[in-house]
C-alpha positions in Angstrom: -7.1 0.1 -15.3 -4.0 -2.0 -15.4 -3.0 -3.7 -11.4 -0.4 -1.6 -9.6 3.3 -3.0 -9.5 4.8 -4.0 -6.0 6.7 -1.0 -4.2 10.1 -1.2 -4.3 12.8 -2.7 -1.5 14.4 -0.3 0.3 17.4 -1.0 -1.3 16.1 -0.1 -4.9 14.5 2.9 -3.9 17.9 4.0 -2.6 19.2 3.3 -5.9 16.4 4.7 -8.0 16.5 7.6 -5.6 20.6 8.5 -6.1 19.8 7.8 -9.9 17.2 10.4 -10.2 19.2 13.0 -7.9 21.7 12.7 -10.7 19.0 13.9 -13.1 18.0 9.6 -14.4 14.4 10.4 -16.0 13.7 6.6 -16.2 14.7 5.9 -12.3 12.6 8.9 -11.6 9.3 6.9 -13.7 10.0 4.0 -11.6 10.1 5.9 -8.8 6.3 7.0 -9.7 5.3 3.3 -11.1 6.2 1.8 -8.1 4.9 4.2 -5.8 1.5 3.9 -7.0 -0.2 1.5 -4.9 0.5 4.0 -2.3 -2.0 6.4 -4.1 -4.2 3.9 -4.7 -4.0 3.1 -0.5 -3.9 6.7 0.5 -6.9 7.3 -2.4 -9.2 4.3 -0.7 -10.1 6.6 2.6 -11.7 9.0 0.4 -14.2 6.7 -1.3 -17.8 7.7 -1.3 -17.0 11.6 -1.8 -18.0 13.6 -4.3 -15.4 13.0 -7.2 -14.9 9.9 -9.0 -12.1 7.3 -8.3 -10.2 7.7 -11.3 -10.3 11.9 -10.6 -9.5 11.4 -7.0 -6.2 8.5 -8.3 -5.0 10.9 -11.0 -5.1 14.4 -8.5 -3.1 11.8 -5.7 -0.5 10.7 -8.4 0.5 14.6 -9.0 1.6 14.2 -5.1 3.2 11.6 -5.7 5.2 13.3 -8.4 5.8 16.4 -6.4 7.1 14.0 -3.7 9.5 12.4 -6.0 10.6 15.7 -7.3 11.3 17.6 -4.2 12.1 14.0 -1.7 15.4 14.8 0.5 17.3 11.4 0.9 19.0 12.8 3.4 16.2 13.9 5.9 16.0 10.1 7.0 12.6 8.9 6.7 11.5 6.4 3.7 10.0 7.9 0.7 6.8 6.5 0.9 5.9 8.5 4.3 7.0 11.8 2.3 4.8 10.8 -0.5 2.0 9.9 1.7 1.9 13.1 2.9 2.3 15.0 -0.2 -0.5 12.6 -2.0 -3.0 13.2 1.0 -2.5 16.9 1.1 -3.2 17.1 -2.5 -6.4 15.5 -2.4 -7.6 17.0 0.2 -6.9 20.7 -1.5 -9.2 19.3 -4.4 -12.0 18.1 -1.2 -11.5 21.9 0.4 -12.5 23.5 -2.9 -15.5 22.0 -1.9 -17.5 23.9 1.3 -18.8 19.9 2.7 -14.7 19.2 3.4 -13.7 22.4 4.6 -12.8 20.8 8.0 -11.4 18.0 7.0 -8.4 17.0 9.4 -5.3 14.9 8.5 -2.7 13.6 9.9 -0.6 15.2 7.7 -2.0 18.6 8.3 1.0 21.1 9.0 1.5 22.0 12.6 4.3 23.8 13.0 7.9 24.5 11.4 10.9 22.3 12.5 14.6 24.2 13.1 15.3 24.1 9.0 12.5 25.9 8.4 10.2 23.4 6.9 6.7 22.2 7.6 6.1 19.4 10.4 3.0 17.5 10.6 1.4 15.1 13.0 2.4 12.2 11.3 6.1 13.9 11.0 5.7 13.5 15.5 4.1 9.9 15.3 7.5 9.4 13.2 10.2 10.5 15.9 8.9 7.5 18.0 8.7 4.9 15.1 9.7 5.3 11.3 7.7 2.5 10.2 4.6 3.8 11.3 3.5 4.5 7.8 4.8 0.9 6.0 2.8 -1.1 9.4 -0.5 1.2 8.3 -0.2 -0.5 4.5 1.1 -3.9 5.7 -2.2 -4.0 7.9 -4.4 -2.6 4.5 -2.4 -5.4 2.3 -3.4 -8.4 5.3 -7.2 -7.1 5.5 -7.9 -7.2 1.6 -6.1 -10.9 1.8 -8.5 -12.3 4.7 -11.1 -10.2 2.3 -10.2 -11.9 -0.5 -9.9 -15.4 1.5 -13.4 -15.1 2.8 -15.4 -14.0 -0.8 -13.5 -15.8 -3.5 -12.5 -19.1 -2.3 -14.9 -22.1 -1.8 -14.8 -24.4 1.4 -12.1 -27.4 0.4 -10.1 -24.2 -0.7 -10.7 -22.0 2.5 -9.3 -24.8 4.7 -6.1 -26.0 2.8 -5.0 -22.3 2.4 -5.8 -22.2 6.5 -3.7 -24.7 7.3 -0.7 -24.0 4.8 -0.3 -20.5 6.0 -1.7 -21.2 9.7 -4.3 -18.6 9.2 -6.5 -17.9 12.1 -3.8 -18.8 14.9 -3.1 -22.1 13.4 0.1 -23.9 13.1 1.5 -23.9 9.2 1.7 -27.1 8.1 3.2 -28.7 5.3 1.2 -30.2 1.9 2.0 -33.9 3.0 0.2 -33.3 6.4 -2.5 -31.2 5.0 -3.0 -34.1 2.8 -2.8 -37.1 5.3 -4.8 -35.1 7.2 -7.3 -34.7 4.8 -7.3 -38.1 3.2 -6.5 -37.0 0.3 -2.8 -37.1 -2.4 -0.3 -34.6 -1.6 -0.6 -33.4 -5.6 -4.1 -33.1 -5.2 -3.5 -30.2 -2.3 -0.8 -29.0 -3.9 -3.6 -27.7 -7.3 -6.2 -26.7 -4.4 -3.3 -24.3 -2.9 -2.2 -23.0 -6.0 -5.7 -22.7 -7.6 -7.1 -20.5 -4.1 -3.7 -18.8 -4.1 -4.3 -17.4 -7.9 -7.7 -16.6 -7.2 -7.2 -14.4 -3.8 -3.8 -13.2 -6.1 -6.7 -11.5 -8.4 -9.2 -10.8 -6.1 -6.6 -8.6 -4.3 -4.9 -6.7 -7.4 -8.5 -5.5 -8.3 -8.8 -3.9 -5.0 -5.4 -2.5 -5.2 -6.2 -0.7 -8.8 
């Protein structure tokens, strides 16, 4: 399974978005593409059930497309908290088919109708008080399967130079040239270790994200 691109800027989903309200098939593609490390985030909670990752990915990318298709630019919100919602409840109508997930409870489960008519959810209430509730929830996914990442994959020399570069663990960033006075060592020499533990955290963390 190929790694997930990054999701788009806000600004180029506004301009992918306007492209496919004018009817652009390819902005609407990216619009997908880009979207799908959301699936694959939204997909994770539902590990350990009874249907395979790959069935579980491919039922949360037909939400995502029904998102895309049907997203209102104009209802304010970013598209990826539409498309969460839409991914979510279509996996868990596959879960419900089953009688061990008939109570399943989400955040996105509808709980009334707003004053156009359409469906309001939890998550829609959590909203009204802070818009980037759903963006914070990935950021703070994307951080945890870094210090993941930091902690299996990288050896000891490695650990602390990407420490004190990035001023992980409440420390101070510091620069290559201290890092290596500090350590005794040539400022070239940190420089390989950084971009050596960088690369290997870089592919530790796409293989969780596919």
């Amino acid at each position: 399974m190929k790694t997930f691109p990054k999701p788009l800027t806000a600004g180029e989903e506004r301009e992918y978005l306007e492209r496919c309200k004018e009817g652009d098939q390819s902005a609407r593609d990216v619009l997908i593409e880009r979207n799908m490390r959301l699936v694959a985030h939204v997909v994770k909670k539902y590990q350990g059930t009874d249907y395979e990752m790959e069935d579980l990915l491919s039922v949360g990318t037909i939400g995502l497309i029904k998102a895309v298709n049907t997203f209102r630019v104009d209802k304010g919100s970013r598209l990826a908290t539409y498309a969460a919602k839409c991914v979510e409840n279509e996996i868990l109508m596959l879960l419900r088919s089953s009688k061990k997930y008939s109570r399943e409870v989400s955040l996105f489960e509808p709980i009334g109708v707003d004053k156009d008519g359409e469906t309001v959810s939890l998550v829609d209430v959590i909203e009204m008080e802070n818009k980037e509730v759903l963006d914070s929830i990935i950021l703070t996914q994307d951080v945890k399967e870094l210090y993941e990442a930091y902690e299996n994959c990288l050896k000891d020399n490695e650990k602390q130079v990407i420490s004190m570069r990035y001023g992980l663990f409440g420390r101070k960033e510091e620069t290559q040239r201290e890092i290596a006075k500090k350590l005794g060592i040539s400022r070239s020499y940190v420089s390989r270790i950084e971009k050596k533990a960088i690369e290997k955290m870089r592919t530790e963390f796409d293989k969780s994200s596919r």
